[in-house]
N, C-alpha and C positions, 0 to 999 in steps of 0.2 A: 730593282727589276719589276717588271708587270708580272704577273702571276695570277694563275688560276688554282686556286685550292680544289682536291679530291677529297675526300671522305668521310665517314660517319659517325664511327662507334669513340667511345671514352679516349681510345688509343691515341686517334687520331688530334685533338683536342691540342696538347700542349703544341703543337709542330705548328698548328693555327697561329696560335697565339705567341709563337717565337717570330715568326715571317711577318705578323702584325705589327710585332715590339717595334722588331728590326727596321721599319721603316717603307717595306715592301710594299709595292703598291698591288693590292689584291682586286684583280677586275670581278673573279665573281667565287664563288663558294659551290661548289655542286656536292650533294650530300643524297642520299635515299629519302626514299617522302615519310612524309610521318607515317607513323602503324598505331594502329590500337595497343591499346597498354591499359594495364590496371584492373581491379576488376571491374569498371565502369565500362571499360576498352574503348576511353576518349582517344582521340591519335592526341599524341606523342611523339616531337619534332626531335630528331637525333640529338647527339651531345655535341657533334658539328654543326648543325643545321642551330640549334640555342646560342652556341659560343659565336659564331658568326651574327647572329641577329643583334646581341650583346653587343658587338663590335662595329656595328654600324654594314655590314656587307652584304651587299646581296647574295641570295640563295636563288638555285636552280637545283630542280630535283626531279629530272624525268625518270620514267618508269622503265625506258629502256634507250639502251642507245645503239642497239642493232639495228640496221635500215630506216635509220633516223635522219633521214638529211636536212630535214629544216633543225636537228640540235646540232649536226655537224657543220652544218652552215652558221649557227648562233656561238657555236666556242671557236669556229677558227676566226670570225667577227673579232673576237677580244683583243687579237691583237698581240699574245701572250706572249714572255718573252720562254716561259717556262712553265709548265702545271706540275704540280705537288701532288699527290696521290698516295694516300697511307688508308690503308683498307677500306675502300670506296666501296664495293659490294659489287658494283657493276662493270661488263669487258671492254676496256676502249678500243673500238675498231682504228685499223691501218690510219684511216682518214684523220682520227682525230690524235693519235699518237706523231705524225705528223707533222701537228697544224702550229705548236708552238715551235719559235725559232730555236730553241735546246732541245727539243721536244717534251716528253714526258717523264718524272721519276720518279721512282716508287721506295717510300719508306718501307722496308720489309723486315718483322722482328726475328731474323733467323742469320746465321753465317752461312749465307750461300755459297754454293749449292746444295746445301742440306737442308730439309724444311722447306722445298717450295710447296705453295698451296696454302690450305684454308686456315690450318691450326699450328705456328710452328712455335707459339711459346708453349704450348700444351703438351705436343709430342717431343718437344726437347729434355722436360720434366718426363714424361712418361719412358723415355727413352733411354734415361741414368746417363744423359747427355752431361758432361765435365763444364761445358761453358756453351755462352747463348750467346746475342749478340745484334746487332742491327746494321743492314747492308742498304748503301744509298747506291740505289741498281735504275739505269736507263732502260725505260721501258722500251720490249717491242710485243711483236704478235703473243709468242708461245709464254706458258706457264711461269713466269720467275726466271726465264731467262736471257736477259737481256745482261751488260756488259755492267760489272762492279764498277763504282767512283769511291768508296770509301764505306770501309768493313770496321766496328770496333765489336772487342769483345766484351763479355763480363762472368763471371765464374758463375756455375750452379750448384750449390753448395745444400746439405741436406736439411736445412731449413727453409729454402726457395720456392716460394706457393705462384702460381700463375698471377694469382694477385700481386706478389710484391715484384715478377720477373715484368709483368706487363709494366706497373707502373714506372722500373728504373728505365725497359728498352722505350718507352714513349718518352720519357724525358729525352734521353738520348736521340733518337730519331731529330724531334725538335733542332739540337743543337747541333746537328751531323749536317743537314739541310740546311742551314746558313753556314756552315765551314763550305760546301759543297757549291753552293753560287756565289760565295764570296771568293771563289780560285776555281772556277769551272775548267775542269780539264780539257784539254782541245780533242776533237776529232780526229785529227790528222796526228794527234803525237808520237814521237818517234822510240824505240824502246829504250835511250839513253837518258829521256827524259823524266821516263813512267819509273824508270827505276833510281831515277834522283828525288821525285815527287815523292817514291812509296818509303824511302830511306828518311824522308823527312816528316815523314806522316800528314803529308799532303794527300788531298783528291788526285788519284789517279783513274785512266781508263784500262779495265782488264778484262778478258774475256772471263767467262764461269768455267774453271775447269771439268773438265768431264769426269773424272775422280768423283766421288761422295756425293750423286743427288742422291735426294729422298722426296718422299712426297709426304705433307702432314694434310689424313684429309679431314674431309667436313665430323665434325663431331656430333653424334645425337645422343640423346638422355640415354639409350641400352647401353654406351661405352662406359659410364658410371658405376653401370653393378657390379659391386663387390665378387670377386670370384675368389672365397674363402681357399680353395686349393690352390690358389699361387702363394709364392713366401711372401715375408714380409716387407722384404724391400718394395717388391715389387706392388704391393698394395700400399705404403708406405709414400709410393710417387704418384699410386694413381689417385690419392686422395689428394695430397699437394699439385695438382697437374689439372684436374678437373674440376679443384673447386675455387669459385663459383658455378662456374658453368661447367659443361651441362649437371656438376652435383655430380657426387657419389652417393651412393644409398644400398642399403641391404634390407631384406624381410626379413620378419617375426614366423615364426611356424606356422601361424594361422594369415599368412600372406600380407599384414599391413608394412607399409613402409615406412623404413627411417633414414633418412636422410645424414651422411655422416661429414660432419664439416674438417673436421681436424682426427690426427691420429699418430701415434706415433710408435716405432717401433721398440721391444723391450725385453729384457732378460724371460728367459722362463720360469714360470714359478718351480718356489722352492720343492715343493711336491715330487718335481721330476715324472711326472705322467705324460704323457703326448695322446691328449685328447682330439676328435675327428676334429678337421676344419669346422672353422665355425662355431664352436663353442666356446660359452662365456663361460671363464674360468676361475675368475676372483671378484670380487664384489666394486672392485675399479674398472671394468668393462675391458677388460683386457682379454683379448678372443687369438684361441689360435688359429694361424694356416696353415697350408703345407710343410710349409718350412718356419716354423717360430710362431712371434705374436704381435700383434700388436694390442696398445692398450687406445681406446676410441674418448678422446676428451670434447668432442663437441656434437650435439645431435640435433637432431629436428622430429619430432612426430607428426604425423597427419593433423591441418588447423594450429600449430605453433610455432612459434619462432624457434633458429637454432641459438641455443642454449647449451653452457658447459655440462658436462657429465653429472657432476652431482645433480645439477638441478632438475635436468632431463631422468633423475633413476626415482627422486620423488614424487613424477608423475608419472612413472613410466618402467616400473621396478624390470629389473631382468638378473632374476638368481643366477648364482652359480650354475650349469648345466643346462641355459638355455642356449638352443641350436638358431643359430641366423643361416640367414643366404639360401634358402627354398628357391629353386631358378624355377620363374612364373614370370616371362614377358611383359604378361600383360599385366603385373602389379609395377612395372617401371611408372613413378611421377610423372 
């Protein structure tokens, strides 16, 4: 098929590079324009906008595509037979959702209807969500919701960091999007059919039911702070859920920040004491919360790399009885 690729971040990457394998003829790449990055803040051409250069495709990356009509003039040019869209950053207007003969569809890393919007491998983790998953959804106007073609799942299980849950639903997405134009389900299908297609774990067309939305939204660096008065589960998920991005982190009493990469939940010590949230309790970084503890295996200090616990306590000692999590906004990273 002819094909317009959408989007830009790491996610988006393998699903490129499957529809490339595949044979696909790609008229053009649109991605966000480079940003400053680094501390030099050279721009910095997305991980779409790279992987497509690598691949010989042209890129387009306007700045916007509301009341655009010379870009909505230049993509419905292409020709398409179909556009690919996996977290593009930008809203396609009516015109250009459209302008392809299938129209537009969107890789989304969520089981819709739950998780539409900005963050849904993040809020799935932070949610003590049982399983994740990736919906190959026709795009229209409103939010995430346009009509499923094909749902798979995958479990979230309590080792599942956004790191490892992004990297299996991008594969995935990838492989879902050629199952999905190679048996493109019709417009007109009849429900005799959708439900010999869905028995066969074929592409079918279904509506979103109206049961279980949610919305995952945009995420900023404040969502990270550790709030020592929740239990441990539940700090447990928001370290696995937020890191890398936007990071988790707690302060030192005297306000600096530590940045906490990994953590994991743990018995109480033998002591039997239930010290205030937030204090470190054993010389392995092991801090309570409201409800339990958790013990902290990976950190970062202000000017370092994050580093495991031992290494982080030889430059960065924190006794028994130090108090974390002082709530101070404006010490967030």
């Amino acid at each position: 098929m002819r094909l317009v690729f959408m989007g830009t971040p790491d996610f988006a990457v393998p699903a490129l590079k499957a529809l490339h394998a595949a044979g696909h003829d790609i008229a053009a790449v649109y991605s966000q324009p480079p940003r400053p990055a680094g501390r030099g803040k050279a721009l910095r051409a997305s991980p779409v906008q790279q992987a497509a250069q690598e691949l010989g495709l042209p890129v387009r990356h306007p700045l916007s595509l509301r009341k655009n009509p010379d870009e909505w003039a230049a993509f419905a040019a292409l020709n398409a037979d179909a556009a690919i869209v996996a977290a593009y950053g930008l809203i396609l207007p009516q015109v250009m959702l459209d302008a392809p003969r299938l129209g537009c569809l969107n890789i989304h890393a969520s089981l819709l209807p739950r998780w539409r919007g900005a963050s849904p491998i993040q809020s799935s983790i932070l949610a003590g969500d049982a399983k994740s998953g990736v919906t190959i959804m026709q795009m229209e106007a409103g939010l995430d919701t346009g009509p499923m073609l094909l749902r798979e799942e995958v479990p979230i299980t309590a080792q599942t960091t956004a790191t490892t849950l992004h990297d299996t639903l991008s594969a995935m997405g990838g492989a879902m999007v050629l199952r999905v134009l190679q048996d493109f389900p019709s417009t007109t299908q009849d429900p005799a059919d959708t439900q010999a297609r869905l028995a066969a774990h074929r592409p079918a067309r279904q509506p979103q039911p109206e049961d279980g939305v949610t919305y995952a939204p945009r995420l900023t660096r404040e969502d990270g702070r550790i709030d020592w008065q929740q239990d441990a589960a539940t700090i447990d998920r928001q370290i696995r859920a937020l890191t890398p991005w936007p990071g988790t982190f707690t302060t030192l009493e005297d306000g600096t920040v530590i940045k906490v990469g990994a953590g994991t939940p743990v018995a109480p010590p033998s002591t039997g004491l239930t010290p205030p949230p937030g204090t470190v309790v054993d010389e392995n970084l092991t801090v309570a919360c409201g409800n339990g503890f958790v013990r902290l295996t990976r950190l970062q200090r202000p000017g370092r790399g994050m580093m495991e616990a031992d290494a982080f306590l030889r430059g960065q000692p924190l006794p028994t009885g130090t108090r974390l999590g002082t709530p101070a906004p404006h010490s967030a990273p």
